[in-house]
mmCIF file of the N, C-alpha and C atoms, coordinates in Angstrom:
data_MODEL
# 
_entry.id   MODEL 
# 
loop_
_atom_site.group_PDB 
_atom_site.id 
_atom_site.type_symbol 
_atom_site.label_atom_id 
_atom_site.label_alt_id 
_atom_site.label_comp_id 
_atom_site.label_asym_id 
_atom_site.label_entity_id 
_atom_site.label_seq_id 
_atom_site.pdbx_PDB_ins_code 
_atom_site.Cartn_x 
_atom_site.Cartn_y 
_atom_site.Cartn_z 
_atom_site.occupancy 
_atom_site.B_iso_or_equiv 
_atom_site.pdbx_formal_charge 
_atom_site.auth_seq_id 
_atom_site.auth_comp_id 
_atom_site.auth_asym_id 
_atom_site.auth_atom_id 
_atom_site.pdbx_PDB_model_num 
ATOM 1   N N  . UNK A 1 1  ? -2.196  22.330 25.451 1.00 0.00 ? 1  UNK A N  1 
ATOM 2   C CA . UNK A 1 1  ? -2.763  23.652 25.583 1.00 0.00 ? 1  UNK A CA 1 
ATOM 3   C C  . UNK A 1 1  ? -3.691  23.920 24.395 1.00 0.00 ? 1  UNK A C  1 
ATOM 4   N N  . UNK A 1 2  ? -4.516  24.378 24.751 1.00 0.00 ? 2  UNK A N  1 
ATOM 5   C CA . UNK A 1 2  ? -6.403  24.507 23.461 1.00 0.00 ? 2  UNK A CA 1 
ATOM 6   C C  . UNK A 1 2  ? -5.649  26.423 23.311 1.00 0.00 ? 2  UNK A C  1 
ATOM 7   N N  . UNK A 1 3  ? -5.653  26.773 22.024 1.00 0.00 ? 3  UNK A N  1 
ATOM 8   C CA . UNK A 1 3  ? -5.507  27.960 21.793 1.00 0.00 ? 3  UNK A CA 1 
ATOM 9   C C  . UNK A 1 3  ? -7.099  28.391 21.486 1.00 0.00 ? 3  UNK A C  1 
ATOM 10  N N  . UNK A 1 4  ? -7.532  29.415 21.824 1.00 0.00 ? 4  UNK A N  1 
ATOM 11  C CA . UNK A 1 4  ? -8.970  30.220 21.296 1.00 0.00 ? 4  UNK A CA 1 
ATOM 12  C C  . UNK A 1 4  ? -8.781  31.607 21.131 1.00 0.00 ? 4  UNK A C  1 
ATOM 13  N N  . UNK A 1 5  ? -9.563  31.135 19.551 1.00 0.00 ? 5  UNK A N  1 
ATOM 14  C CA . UNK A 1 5  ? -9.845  32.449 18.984 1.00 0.00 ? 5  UNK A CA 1 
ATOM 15  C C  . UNK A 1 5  ? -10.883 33.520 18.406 1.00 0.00 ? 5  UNK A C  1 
ATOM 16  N N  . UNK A 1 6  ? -11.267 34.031 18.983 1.00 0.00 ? 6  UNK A N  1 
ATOM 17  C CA . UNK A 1 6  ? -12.828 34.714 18.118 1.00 0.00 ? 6  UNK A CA 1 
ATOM 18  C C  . UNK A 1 6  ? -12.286 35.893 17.510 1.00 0.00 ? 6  UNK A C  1 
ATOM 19  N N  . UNK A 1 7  ? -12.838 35.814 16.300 1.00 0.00 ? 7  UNK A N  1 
ATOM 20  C CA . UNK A 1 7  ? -13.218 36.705 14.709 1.00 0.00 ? 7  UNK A CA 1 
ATOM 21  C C  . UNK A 1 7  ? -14.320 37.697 14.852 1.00 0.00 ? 7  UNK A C  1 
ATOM 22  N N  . UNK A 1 8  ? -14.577 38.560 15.235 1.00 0.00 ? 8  UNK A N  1 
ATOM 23  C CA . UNK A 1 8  ? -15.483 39.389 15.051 1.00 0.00 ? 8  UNK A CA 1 
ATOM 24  C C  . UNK A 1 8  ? -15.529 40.594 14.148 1.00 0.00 ? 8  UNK A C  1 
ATOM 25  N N  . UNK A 1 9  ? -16.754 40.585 13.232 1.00 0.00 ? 9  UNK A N  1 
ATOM 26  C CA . UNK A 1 9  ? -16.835 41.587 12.301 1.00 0.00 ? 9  UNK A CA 1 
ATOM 27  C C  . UNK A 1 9  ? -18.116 42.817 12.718 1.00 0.00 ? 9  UNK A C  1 
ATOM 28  N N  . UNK A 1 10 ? -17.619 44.189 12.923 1.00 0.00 ? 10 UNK A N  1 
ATOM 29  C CA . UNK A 1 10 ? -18.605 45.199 12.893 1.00 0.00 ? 10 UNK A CA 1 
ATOM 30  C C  . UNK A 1 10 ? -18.714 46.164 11.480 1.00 0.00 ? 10 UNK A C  1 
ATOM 31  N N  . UNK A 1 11 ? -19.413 46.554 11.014 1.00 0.00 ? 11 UNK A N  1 
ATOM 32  C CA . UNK A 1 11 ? -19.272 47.705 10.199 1.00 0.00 ? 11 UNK A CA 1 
ATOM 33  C C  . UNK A 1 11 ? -19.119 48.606 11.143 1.00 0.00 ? 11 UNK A C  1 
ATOM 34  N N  . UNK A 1 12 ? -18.394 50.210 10.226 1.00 0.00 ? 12 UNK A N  1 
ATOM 35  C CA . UNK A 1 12 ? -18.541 51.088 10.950 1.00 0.00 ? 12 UNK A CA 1 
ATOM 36  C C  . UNK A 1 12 ? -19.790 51.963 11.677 1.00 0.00 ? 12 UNK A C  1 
ATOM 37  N N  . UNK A 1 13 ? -21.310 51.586 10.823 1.00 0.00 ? 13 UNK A N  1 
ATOM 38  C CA . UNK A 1 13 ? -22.277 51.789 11.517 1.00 0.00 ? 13 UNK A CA 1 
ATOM 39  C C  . UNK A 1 13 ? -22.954 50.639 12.680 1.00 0.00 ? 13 UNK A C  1 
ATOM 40  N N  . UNK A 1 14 ? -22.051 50.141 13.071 1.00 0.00 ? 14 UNK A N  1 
ATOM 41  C CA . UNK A 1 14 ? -22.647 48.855 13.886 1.00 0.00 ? 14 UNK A CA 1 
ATOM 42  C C  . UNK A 1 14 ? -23.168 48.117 13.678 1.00 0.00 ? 14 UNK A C  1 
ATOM 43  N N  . UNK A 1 15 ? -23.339 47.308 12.291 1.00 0.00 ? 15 UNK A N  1 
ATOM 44  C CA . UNK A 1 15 ? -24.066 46.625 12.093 1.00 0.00 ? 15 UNK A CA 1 
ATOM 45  C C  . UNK A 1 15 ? -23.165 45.396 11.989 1.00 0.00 ? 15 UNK A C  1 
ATOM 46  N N  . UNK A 1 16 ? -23.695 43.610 12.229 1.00 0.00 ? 16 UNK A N  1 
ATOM 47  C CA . UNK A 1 16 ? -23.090 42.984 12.331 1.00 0.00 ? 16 UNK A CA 1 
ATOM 48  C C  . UNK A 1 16 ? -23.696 41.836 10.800 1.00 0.00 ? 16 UNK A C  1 
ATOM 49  N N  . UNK A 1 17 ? -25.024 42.289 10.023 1.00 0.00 ? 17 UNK A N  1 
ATOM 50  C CA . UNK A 1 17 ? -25.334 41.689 9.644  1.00 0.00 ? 17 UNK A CA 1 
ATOM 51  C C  . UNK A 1 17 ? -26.795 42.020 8.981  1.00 0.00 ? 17 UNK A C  1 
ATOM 52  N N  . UNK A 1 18 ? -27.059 41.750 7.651  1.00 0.00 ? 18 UNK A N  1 
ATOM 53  C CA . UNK A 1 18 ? -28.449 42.022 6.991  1.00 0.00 ? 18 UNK A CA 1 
ATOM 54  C C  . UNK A 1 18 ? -28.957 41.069 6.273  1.00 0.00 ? 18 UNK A C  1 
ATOM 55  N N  . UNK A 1 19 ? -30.243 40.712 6.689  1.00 0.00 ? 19 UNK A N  1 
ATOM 56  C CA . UNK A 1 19 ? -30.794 39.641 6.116  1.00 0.00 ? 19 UNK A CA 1 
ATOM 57  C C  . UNK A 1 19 ? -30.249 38.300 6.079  1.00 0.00 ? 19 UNK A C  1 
ATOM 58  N N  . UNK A 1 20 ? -29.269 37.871 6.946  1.00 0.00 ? 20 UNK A N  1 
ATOM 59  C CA . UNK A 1 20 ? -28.260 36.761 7.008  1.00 0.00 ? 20 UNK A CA 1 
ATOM 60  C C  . UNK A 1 20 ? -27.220 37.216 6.729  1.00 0.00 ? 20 UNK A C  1 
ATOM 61  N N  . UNK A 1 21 ? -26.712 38.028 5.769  1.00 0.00 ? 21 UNK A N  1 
ATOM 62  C CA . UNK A 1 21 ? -25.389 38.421 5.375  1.00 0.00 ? 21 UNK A CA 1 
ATOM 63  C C  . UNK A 1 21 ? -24.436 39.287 5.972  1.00 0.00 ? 21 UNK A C  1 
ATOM 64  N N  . UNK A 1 22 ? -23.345 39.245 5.654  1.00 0.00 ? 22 UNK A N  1 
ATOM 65  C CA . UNK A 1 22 ? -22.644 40.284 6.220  1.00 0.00 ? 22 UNK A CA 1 
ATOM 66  C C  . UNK A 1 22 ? -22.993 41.097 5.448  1.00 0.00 ? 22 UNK A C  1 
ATOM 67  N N  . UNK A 1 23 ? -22.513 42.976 5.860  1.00 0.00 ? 23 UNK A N  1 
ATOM 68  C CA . UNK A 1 23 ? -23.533 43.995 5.006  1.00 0.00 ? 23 UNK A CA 1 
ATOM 69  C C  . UNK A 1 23 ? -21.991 44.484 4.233  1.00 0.00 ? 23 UNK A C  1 
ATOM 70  N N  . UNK A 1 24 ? -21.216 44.055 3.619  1.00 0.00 ? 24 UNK A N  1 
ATOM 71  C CA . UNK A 1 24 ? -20.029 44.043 2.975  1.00 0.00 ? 24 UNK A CA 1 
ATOM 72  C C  . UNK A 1 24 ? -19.374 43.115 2.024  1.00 0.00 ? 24 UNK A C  1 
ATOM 73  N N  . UNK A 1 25 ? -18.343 43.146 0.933  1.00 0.00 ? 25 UNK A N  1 
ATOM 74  C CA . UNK A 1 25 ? -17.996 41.976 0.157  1.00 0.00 ? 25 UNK A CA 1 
ATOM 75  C C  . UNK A 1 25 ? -16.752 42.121 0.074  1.00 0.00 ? 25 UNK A C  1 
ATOM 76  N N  . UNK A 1 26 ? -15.881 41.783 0.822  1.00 0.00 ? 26 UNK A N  1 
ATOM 77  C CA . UNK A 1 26 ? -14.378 41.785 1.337  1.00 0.00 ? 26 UNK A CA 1 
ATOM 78  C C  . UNK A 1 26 ? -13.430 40.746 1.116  1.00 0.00 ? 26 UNK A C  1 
ATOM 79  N N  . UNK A 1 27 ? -13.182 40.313 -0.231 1.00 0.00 ? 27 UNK A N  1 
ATOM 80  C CA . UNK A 1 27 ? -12.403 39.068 -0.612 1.00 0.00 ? 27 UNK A CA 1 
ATOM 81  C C  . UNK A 1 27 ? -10.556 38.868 0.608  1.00 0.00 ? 27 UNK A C  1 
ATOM 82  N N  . UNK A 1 28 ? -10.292 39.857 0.835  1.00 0.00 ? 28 UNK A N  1 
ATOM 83  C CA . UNK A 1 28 ? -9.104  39.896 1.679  1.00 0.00 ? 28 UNK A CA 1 
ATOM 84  C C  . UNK A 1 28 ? -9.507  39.697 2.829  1.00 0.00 ? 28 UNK A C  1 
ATOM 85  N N  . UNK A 1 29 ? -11.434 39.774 3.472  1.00 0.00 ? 29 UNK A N  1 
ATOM 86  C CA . UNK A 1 29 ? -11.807 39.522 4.904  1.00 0.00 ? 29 UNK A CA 1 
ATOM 87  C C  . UNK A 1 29 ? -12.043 37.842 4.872  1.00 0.00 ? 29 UNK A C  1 
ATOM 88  N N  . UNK A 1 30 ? -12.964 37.213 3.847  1.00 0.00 ? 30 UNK A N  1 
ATOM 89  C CA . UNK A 1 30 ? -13.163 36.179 3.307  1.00 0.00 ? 30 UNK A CA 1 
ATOM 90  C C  . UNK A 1 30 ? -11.554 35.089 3.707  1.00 0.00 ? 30 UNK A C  1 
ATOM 91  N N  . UNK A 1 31 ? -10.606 35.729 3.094  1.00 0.00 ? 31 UNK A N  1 
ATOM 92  C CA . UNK A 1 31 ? -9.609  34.889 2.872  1.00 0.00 ? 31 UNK A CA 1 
ATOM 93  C C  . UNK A 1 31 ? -8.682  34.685 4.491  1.00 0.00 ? 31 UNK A C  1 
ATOM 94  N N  . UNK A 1 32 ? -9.239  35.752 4.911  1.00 0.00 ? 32 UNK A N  1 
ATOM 95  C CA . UNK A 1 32 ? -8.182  35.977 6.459  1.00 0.00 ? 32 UNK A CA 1 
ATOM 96  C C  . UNK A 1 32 ? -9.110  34.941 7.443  1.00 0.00 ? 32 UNK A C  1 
ATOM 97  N N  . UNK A 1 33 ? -10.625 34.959 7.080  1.00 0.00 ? 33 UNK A N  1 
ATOM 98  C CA . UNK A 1 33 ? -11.214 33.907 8.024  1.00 0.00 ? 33 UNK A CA 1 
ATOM 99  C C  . UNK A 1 33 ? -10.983 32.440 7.767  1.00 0.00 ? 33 UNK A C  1 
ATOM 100 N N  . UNK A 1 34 ? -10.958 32.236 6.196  1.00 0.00 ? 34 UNK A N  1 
ATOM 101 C CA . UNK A 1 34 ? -10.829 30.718 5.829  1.00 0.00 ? 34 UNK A CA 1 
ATOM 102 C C  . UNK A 1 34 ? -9.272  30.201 6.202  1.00 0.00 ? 34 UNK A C  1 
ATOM 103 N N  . UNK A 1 35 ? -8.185  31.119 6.243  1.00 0.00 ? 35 UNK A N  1 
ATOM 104 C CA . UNK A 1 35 ? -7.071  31.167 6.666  1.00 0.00 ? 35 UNK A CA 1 
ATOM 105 C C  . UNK A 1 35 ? -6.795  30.909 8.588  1.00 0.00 ? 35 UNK A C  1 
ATOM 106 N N  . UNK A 1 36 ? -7.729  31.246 8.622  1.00 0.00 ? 36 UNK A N  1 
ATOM 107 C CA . UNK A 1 36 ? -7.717  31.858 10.525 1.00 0.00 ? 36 UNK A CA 1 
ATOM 108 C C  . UNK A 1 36 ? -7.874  30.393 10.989 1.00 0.00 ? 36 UNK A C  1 
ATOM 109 N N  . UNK A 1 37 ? -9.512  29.792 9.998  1.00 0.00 ? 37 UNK A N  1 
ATOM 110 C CA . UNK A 1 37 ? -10.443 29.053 10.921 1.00 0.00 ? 37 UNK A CA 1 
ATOM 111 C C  . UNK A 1 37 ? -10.042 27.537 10.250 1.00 0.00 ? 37 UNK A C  1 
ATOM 112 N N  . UNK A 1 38 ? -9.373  27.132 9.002  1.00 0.00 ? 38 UNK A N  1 
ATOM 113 C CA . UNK A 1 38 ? -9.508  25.959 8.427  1.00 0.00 ? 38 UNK A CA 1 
ATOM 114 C C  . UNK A 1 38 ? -8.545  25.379 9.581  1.00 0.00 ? 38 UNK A C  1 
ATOM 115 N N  . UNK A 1 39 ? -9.256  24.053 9.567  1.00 0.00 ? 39 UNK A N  1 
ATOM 116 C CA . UNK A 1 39 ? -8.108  22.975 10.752 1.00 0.00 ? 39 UNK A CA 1 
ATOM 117 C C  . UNK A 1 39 ? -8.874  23.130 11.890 1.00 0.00 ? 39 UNK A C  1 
ATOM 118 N N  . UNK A 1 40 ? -9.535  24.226 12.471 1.00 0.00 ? 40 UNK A N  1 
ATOM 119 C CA . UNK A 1 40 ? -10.521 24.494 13.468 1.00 0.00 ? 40 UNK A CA 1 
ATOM 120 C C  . UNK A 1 40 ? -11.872 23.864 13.767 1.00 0.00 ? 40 UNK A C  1 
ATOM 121 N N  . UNK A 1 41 ? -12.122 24.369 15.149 1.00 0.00 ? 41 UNK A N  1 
ATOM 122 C CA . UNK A 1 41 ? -13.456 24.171 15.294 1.00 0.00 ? 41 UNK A CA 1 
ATOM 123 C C  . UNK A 1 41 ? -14.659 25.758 15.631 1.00 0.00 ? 41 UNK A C  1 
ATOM 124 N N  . UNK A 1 42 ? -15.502 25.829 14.925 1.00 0.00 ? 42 UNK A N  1 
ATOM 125 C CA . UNK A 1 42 ? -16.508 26.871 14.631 1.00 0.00 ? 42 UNK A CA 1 
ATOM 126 C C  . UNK A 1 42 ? -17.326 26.612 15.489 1.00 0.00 ? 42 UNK A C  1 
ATOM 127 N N  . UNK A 1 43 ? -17.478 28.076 16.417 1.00 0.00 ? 43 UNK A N  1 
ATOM 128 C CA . UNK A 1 43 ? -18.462 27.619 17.001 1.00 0.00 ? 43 UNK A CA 1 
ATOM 129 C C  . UNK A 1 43 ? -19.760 29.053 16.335 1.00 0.00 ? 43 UNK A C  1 
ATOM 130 N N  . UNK A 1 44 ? -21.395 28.602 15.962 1.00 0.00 ? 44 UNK A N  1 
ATOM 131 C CA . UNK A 1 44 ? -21.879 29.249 15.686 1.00 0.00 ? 44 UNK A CA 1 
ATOM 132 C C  . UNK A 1 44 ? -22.960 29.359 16.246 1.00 0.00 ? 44 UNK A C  1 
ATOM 133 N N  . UNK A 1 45 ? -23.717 30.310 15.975 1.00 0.00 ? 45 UNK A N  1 
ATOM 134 C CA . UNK A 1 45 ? -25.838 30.173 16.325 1.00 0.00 ? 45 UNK A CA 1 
ATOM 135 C C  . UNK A 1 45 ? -25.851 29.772 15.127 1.00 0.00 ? 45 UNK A C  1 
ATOM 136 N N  . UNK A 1 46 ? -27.173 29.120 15.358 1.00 0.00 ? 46 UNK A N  1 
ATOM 137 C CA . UNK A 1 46 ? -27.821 28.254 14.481 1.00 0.00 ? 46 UNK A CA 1 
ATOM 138 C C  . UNK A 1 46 ? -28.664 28.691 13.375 1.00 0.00 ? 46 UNK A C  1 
ATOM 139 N N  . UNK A 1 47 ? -28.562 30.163 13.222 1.00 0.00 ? 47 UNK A N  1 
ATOM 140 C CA . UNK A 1 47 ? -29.019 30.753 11.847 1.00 0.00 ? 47 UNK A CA 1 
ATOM 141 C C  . UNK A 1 47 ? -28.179 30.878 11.368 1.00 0.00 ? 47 UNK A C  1 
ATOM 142 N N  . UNK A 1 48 ? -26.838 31.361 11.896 1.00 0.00 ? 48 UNK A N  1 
ATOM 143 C CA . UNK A 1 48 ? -25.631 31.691 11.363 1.00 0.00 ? 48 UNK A CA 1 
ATOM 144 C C  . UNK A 1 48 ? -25.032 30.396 10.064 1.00 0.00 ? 48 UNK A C  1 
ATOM 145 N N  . UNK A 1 49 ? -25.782 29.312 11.003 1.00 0.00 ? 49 UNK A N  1 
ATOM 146 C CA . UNK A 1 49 ? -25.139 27.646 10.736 1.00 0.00 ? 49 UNK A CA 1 
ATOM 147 C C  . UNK A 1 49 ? -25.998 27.614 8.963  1.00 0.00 ? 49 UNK A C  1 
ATOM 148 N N  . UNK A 1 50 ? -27.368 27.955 9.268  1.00 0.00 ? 50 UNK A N  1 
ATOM 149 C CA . UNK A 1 50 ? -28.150 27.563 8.147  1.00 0.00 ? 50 UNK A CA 1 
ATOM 150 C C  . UNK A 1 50 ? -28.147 28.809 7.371  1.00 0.00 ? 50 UNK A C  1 
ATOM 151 N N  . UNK A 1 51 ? -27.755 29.981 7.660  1.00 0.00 ? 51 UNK A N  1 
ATOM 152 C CA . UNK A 1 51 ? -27.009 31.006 6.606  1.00 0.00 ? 51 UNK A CA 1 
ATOM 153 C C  . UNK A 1 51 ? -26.195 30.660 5.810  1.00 0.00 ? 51 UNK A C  1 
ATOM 154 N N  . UNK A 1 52 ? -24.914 29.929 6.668  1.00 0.00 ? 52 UNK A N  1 
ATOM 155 C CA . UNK A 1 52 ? -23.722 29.462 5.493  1.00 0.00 ? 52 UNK A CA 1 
ATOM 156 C C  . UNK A 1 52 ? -24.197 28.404 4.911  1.00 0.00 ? 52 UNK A C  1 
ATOM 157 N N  . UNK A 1 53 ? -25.257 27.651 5.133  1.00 0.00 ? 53 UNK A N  1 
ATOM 158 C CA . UNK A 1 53 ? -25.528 26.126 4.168  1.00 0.00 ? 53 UNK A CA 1 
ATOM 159 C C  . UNK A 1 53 ? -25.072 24.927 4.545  1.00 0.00 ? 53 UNK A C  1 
ATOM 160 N N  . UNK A 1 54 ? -24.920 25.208 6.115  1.00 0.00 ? 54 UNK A N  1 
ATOM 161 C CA . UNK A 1 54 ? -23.971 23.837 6.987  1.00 0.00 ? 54 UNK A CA 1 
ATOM 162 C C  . UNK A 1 54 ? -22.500 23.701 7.117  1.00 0.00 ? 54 UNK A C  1 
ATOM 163 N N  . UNK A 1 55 ? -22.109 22.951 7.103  1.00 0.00 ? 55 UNK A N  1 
ATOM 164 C CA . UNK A 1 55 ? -20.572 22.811 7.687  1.00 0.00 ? 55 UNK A CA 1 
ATOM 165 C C  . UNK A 1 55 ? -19.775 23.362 6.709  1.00 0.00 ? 55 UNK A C  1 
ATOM 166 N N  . UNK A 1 56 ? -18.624 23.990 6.840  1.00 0.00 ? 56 UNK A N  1 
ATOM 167 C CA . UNK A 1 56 ? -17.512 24.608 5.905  1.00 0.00 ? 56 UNK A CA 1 
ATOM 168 C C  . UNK A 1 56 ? -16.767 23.675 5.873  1.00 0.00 ? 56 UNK A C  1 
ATOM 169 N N  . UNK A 1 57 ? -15.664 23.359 4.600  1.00 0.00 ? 57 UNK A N  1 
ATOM 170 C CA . UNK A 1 57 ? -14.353 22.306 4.345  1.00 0.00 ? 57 UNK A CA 1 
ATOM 171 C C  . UNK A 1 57 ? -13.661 22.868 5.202  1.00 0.00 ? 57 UNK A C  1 
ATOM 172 N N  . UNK A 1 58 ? -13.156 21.956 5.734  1.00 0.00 ? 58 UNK A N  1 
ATOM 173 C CA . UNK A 1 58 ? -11.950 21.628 6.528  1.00 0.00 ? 58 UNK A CA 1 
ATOM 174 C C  . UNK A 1 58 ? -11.778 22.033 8.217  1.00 0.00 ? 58 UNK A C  1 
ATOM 175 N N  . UNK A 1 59 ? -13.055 22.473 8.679  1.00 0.00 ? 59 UNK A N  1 
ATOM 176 C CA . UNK A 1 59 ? -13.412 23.092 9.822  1.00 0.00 ? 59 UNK A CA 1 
ATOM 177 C C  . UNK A 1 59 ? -14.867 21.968 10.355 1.00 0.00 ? 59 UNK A C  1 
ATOM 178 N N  . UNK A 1 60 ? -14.242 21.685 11.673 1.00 0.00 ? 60 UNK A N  1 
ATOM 179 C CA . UNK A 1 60 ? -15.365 21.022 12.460 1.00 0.00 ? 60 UNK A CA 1 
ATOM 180 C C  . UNK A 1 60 ? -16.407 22.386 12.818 1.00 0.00 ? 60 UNK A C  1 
ATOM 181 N N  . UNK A 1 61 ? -17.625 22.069 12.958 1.00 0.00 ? 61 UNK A N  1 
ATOM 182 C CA . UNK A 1 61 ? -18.610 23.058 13.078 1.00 0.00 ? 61 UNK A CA 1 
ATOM 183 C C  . UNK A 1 61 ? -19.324 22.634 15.286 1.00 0.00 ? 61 UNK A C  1 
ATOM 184 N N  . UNK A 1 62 ? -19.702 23.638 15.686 1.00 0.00 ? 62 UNK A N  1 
ATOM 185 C CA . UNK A 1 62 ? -20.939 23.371 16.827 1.00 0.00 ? 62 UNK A CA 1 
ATOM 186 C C  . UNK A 1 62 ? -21.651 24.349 16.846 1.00 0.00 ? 62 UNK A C  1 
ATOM 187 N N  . UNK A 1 63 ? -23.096 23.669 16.464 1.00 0.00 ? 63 UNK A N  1 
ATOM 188 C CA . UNK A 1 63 ? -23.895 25.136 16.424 1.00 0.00 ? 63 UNK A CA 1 
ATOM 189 C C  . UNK A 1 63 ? -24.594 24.962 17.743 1.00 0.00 ? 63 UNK A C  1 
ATOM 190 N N  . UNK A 1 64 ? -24.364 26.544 18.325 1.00 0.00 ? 64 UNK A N  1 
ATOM 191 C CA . UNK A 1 64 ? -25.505 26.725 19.740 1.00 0.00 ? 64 UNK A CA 1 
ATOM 192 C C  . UNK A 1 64 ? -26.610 27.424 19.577 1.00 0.00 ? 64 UNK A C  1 
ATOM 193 N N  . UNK A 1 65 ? -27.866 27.176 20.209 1.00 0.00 ? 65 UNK A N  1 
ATOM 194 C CA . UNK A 1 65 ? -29.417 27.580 20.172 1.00 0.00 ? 65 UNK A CA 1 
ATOM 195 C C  . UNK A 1 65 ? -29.589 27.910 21.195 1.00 0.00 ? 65 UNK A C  1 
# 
């Protein structure tokens, strides 16, 4: 059995994102994703991919276009 899971982050003004970044600096959000996703597979868009700087430790990556 494949378990799936998606992470989604909104601010409270709807925003999902500025200039590449998230529009927030949340060391307890940070830690709940690297926690969530390590051992995983990521699936991203492909700015998202070259936002973070390519593949993360310990997480297989697929970026879609």
């Amino acid at each position: 059995m494949t378990i799936v899971r998606a992470i989604a982050a909104v601010s409270r003004d709807n925003i999902i994102g500025i200039n590449g970044k998230l529009p927030w600096h949340l060391p307890s959000d940070s830690a709940h994703f690297r926690a969530s996703t390590t051992g995983g597979t990521l699936i991203l868009g492909r700015l998202s991919y070259e936002d973070d700087g390519g593949p993360l430790d310990g997480r297989s990556t697929v970026v879609v276009t």
